[in-house]
C-alpha positions as CSV (number, residue, x, y, z in Angstrom):
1,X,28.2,29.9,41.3
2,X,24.6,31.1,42.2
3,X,24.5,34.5,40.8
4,X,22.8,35.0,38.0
5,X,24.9,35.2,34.6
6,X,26.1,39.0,33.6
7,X,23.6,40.7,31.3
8,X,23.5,41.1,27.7
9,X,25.1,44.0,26.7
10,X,25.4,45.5,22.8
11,X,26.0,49.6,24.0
12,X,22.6,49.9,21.8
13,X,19.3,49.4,21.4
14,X,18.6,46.8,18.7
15,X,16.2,48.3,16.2
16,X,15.6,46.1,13.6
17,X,13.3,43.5,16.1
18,X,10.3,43.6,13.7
19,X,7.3,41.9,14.5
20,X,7.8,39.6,11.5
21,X,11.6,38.8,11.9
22,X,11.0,37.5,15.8
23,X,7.3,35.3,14.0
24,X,9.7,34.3,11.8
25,X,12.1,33.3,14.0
26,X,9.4,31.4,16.1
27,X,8.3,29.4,13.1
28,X,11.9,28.3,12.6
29,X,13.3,27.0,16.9
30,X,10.8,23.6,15.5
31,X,14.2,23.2,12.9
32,X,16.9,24.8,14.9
33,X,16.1,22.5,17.5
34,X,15.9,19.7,15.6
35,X,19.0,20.0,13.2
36,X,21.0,21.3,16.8
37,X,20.1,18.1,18.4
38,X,21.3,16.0,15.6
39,X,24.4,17.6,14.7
40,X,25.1,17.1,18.8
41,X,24.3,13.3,18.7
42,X,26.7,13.4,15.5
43,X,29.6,15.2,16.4
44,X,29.5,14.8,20.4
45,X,30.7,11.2,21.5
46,X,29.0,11.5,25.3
47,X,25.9,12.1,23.9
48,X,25.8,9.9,20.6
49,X,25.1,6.4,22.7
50,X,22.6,7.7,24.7
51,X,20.2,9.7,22.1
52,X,20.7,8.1,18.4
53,X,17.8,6.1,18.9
54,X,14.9,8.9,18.8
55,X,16.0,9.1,22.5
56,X,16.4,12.9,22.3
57,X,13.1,14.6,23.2
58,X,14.4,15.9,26.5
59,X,17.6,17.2,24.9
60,X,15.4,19.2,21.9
61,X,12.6,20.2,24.8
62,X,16.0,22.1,26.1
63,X,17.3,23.6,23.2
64,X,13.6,24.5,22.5
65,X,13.1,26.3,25.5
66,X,16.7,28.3,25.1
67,X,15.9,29.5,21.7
68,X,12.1,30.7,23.0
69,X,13.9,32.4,25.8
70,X,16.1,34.4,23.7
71,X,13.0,35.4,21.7
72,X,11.1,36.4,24.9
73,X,14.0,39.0,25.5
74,X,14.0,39.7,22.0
75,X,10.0,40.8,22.5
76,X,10.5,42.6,26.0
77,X,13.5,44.7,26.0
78,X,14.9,46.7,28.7
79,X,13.7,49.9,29.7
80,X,14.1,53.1,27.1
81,X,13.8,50.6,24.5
82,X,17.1,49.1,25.5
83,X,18.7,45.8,24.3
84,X,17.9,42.4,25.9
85,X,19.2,42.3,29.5
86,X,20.0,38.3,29.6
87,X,18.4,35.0,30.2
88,X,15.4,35.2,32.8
89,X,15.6,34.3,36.3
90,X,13.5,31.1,35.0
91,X,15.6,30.3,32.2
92,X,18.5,30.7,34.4
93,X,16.9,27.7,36.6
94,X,16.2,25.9,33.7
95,X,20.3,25.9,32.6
96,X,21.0,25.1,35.7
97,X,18.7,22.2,35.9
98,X,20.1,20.7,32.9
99,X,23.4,21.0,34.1
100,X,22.4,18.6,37.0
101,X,21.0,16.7,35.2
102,X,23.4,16.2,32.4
103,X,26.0,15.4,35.7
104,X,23.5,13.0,37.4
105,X,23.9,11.2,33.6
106,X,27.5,10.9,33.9
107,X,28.3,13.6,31.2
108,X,31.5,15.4,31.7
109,X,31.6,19.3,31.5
110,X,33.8,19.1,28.5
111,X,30.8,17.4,26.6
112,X,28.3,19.7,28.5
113,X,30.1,22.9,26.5
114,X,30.6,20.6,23.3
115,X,27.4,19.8,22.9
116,X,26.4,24.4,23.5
117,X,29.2,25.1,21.2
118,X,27.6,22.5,18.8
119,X,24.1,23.8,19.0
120,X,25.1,27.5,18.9
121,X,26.6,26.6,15.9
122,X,23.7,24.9,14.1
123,X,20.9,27.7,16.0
124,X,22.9,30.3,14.6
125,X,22.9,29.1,10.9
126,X,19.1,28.6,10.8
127,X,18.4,32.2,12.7
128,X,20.9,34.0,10.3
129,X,19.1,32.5,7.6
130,X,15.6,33.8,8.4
131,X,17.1,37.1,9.2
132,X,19.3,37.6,5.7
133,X,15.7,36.9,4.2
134,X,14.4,39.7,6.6
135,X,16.5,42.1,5.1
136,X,19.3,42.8,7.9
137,X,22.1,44.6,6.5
138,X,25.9,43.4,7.9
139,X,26.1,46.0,11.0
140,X,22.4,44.4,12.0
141,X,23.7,41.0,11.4
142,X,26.5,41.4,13.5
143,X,24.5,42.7,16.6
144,X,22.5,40.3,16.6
145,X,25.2,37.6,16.1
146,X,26.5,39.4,19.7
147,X,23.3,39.3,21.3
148,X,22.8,35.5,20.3
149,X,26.5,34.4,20.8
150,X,26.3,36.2,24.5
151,X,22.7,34.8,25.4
152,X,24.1,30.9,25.1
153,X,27.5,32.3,26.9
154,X,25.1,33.0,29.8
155,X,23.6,30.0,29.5
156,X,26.1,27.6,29.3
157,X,27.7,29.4,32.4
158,X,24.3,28.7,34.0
159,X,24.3,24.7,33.1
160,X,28.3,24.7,33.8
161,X,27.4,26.1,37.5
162,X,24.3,23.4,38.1
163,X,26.6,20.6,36.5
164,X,29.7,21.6,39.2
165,X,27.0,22.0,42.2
166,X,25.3,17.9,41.2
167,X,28.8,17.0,41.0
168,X,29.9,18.5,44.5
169,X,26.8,17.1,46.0
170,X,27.2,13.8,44.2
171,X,30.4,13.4,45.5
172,X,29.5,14.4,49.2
173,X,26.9,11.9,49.0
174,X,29.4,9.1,47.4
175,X,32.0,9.8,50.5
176,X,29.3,9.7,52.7
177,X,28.4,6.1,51.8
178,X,31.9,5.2,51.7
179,X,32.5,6.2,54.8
180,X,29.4,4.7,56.0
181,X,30.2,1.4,54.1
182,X,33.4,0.8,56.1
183,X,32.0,1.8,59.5
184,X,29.6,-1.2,58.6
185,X,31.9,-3.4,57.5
186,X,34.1,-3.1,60.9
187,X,31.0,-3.3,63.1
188,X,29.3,-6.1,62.0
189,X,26.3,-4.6,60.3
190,X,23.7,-7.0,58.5
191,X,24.3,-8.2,54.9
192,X,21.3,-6.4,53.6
193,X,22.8,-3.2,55.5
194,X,26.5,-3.8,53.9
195,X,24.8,-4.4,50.6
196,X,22.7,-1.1,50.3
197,X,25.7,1.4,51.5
198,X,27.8,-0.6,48.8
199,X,25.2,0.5,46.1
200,X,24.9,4.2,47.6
201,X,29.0,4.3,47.1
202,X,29.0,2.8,43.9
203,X,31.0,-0.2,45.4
204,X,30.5,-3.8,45.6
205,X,29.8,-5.6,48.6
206,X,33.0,-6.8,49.8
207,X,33.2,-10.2,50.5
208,X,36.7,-10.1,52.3
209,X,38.8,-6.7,53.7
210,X,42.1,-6.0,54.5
211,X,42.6,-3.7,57.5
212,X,45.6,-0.9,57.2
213,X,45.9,1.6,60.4
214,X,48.2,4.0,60.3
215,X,48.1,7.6,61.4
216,X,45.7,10.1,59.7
217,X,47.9,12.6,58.9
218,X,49.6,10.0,56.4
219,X,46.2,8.7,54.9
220,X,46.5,11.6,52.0
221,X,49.4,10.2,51.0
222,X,48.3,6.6,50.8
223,X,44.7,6.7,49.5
224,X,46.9,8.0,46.1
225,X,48.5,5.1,46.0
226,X,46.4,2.5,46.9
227,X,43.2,1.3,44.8
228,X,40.1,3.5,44.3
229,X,37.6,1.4,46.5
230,X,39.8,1.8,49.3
231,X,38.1,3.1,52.1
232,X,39.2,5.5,55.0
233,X,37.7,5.5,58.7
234,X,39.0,8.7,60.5
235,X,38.9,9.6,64.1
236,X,37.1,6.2,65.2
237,X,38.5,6.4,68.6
238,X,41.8,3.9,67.9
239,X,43.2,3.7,71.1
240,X,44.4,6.4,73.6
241,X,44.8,9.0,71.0
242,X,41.9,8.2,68.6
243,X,41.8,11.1,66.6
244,X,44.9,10.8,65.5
245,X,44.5,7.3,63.7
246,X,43.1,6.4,61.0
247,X,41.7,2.7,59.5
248,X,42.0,1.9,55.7
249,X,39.7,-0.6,54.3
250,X,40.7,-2.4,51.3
251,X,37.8,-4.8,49.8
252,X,38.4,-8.1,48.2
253,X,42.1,-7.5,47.5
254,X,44.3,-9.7,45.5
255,X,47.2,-11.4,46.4
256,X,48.8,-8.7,43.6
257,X,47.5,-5.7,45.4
258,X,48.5,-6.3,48.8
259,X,51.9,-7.0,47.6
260,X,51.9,-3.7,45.7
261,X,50.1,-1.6,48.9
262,X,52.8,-2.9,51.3
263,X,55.7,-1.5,48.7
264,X,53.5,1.2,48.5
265,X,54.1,1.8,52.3
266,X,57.3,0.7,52.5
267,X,58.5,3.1,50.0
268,X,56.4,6.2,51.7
269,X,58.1,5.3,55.0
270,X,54.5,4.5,56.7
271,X,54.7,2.9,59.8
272,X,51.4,0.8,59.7
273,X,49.9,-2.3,60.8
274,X,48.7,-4.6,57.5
275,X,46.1,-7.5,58.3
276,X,45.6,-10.3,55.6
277,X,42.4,-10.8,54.1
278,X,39.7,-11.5,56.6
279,X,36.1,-12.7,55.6
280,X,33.8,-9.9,56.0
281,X,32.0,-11.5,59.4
282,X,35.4,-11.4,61.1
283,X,36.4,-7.9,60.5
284,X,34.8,-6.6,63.4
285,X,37.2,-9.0,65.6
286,X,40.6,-8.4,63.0
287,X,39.6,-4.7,63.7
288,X,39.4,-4.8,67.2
289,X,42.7,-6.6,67.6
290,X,44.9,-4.5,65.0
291,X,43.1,-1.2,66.9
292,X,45.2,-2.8,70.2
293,X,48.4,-1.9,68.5
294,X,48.3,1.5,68.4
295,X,48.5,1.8,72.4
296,X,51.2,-0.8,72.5
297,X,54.7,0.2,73.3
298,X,57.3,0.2,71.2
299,X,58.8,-3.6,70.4
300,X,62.7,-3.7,72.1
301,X,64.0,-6.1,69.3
302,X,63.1,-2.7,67.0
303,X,61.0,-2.9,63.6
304,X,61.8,-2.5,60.2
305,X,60.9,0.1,57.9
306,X,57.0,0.7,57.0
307,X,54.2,-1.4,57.8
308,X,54.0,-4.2,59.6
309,X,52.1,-7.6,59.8
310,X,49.2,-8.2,62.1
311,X,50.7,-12.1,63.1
312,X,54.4,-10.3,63.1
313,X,53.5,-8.1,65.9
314,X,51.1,-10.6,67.7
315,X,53.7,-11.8,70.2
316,X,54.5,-8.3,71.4
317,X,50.7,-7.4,71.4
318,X,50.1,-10.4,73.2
319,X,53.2,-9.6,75.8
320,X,51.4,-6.1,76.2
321,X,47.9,-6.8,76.6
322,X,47.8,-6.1,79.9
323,X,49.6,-3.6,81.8
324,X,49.4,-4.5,85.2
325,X,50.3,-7.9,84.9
326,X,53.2,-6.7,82.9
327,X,54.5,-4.4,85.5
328,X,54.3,-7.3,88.1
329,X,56.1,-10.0,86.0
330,X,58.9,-7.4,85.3
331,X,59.2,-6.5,89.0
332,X,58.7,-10.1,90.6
333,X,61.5,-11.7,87.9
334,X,63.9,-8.8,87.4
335,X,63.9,-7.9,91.0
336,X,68.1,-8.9,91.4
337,X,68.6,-6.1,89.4
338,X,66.7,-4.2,91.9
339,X,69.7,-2.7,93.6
340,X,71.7,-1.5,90.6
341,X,71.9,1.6,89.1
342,X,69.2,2.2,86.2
343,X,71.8,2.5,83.6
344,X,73.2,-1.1,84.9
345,X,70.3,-2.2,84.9
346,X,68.9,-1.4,81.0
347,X,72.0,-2.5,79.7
348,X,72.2,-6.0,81.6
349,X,68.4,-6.5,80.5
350,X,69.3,-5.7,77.1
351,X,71.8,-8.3,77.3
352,X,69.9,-10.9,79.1
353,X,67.1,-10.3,76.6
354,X,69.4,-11.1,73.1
355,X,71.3,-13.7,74.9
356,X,68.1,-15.7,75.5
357,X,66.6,-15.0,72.4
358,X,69.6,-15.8,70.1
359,X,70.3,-18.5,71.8
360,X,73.5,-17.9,73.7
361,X,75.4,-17.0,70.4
362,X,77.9,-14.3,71.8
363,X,79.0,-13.3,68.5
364,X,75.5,-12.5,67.6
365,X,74.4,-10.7,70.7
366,X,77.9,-8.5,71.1
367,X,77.5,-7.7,67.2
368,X,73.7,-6.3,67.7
369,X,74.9,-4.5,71.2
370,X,77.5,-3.0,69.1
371,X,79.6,-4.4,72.1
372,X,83.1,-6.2,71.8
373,X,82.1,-10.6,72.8
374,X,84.2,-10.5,75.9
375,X,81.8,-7.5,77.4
376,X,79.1,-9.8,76.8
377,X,81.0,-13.2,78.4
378,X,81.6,-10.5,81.2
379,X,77.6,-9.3,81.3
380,X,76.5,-12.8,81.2
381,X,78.6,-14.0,84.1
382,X,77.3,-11.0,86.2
383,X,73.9,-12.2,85.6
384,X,74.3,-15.9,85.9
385,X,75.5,-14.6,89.6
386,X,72.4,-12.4,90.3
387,X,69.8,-15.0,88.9
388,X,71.5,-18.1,90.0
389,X,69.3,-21.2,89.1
390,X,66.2,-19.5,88.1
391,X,68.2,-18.9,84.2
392,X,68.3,-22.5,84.3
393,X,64.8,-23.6,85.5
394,X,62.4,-23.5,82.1
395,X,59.5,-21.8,84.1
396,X,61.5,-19.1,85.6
397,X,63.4,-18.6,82.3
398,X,60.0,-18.0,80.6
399,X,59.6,-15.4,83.0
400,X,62.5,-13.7,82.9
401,X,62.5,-13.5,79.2
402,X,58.8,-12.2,79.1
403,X,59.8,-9.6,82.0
404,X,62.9,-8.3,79.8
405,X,60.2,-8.2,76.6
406,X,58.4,-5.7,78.7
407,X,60.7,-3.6,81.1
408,X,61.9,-1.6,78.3
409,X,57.5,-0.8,77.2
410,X,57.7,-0.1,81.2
411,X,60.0,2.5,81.6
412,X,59.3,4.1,78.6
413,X,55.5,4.8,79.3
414,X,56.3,5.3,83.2
């Protein structure tokens, strides 16, 4: 996108630049540029808000200093009296300079070219005017046509280039600041810090988030999806393997738009932890506390499909929170299973673990063990000998329950 536009090139050199036809077509760039400008406030709708109200001095300056560029060649032609070589390394940077500029306005490129094919147009009537009156026969006419036609190619490809480069750097700049809005948001940063990274992204302060982390390699899929102010924190050291999580930030959601994000998830098959809305000074905390559950082991009892609730999963967080202490519950109150083969053992903890949360219902606990009742009447009775009192005692069955909740997390990490 840098180098400089192809030159002009007509096979000949163009004879008929007299000394009166280019004075002539001085005198007239005052009108060109003029009638070009209007005609572009007319007929282009990006530009007509903007310049309709005598507004337009930069935008005729431009079209000004084209139409004198492209008599400069006119005047200095290439060596051995050849035609025009193209737009000068100054005019080049001046295209290219409107282009930015014309993207820093929030123009698009499609209106950028509009408004050049609009121009080139109106230029072209006005020059082909004063040259008719100069005498040039058709075959002169039509070389210069070329020469013209080519000129404003270059040019627009010159504004087209410094329009994409603004645009790339704008953007940069826009996901920097989101970026940088969200990592301020989740550590606690001062108002007057939140509020000036929300300008810089083109954001609003957020008065409440909603926290989504989920792995990075699925964030593609779900920034799609999800609202355009969401905002994604990758690689900020989530748990044991930070890289590979990522935080989504949505500000001030609605009731609406959670709703739609979780079936958003649920449909891409995300498995993801969801917080509810938080005020902005508690994120930092809510953050902290969903980052736990990355490095959490697997719940027993299973999950359903995508994401999951920050309060659903706060009893198993809570059960998990530290390892140590976990390990020692499971060994001190499981230890009459001690002796028994490890197979034995998973499958009478499985079945200690549903009886005692369902309650005793057999049905209930043979039909989610995919075993027949009577194997569980039989399990149950094995255990009720192994445990004695202690299923009996409320203390020690808080115990046992809790050490079943985390054997499974146990074995699985050990």
């Amino acid at each position: 996108m840098d180098a400089s536009p192809e030159p002009l090139t007509t096979g000949t050199a163009a004879s008929f630049w007299t000394p009166e036809l280019v004075a002539a077509l001085r005198d007239a760039v005052e009108v060109a540029s003029q009638q070009s400008v209007t005609a572009i406030v007319q007929d282009v709708p990006a530009y007509r808000d903007e310049f309709r109200h005598g507004r337009s001095a930069v935008l005729k300056e431009a079209v000004s200093m084209a139409l004198h560029g492209f008599l400069d060649l006119i005047e200095t032609p290439g060596p051995g009296d050849a035609a025009p070589t193209g737009p000068t390394s100054a005019t080049v940077l001046g295209a290219r300079s409107l282009g930015r500029r014309e993207a820093r306005a929030g123009r698009t490129v499609e209106a950028v070219l509009a408004a050049y094919r609009v121009g080139a147009r109106v230029c072209w009537v006005t020059f082909s005017d004063v040259a008719l009156e100069h005498g040039l026969a058709a075959r002169e006419l039509q070389t210069f046509a070329a020469l013209t036609f080519t000129y404003i190619d270059d040019l627009s490809a010159a504004t087209v280039a410094g329009h994409t480069q603004e645009r790339a750097r704008s953007d940069q700049r826009r996901s920097q600041a989101r970026t940088n809005l969200g990592l301020l948001v989740v550590r606690g940063a001062r108002t007057a810090e939140v509020d000036a990274a929300a300008r810089a992204a083109g954001l609003t302060s957020p008065r409440t988030v909603s926290l989504m982390v989920c792995r990075s390699e699925d964030t593609g899929a779900l920034t799609s999806r999800l609202p355009l102010r969401t905002l994604v924190l990758d690689q900020v050291g989530l748990g044991p393997e930070g890289s590979g999580w990522s935080t989504l930030l949505l500000p001030d959601p609605t009731d609406d738009e959670l709703d739609r994000a979780r079936r958003t998830l649920r449909r891409a098959g995300v498995h993801c932890l969801v917080t509810p809305p938080v005020g902005r000074a508690a994120a930092p905390e809510t953050w902290r506390l969903a980052s736990r559950w990355v490095s959490v082991p697997p719940d027993p009892m299973g999950v359903p499909e995508g994401p999951l609730d920050l309060q659903d999963v706060l009893p198993h967080m809570v059960v998990h929170s530290d390892a140590a202490a976990a390990r020692e519950l499971a060994a001190a109150a499981l230890e009459p299973l001690a002796d028994l083969p490890g197979s034995t053992q998973e499958r009478l903890v499985e079945t200690l673990r549903l009886w005692m949360l369902l309650r005793g219902q057999r049905a209930l606990v043979a039909e989610r063990l995919g075993v027949h009742p009577q194997t569980v009447r039989y399990r149950m009775n094995q255990l009720r000998d192994l445990f004695g009192s202690t299923l009996d005692d409320p203390r020690g069955a808080e115990q046992v329950l809790l050490a079943t909740l985390v054997a499974p997390g146990l074995t699985a990490s050990d």
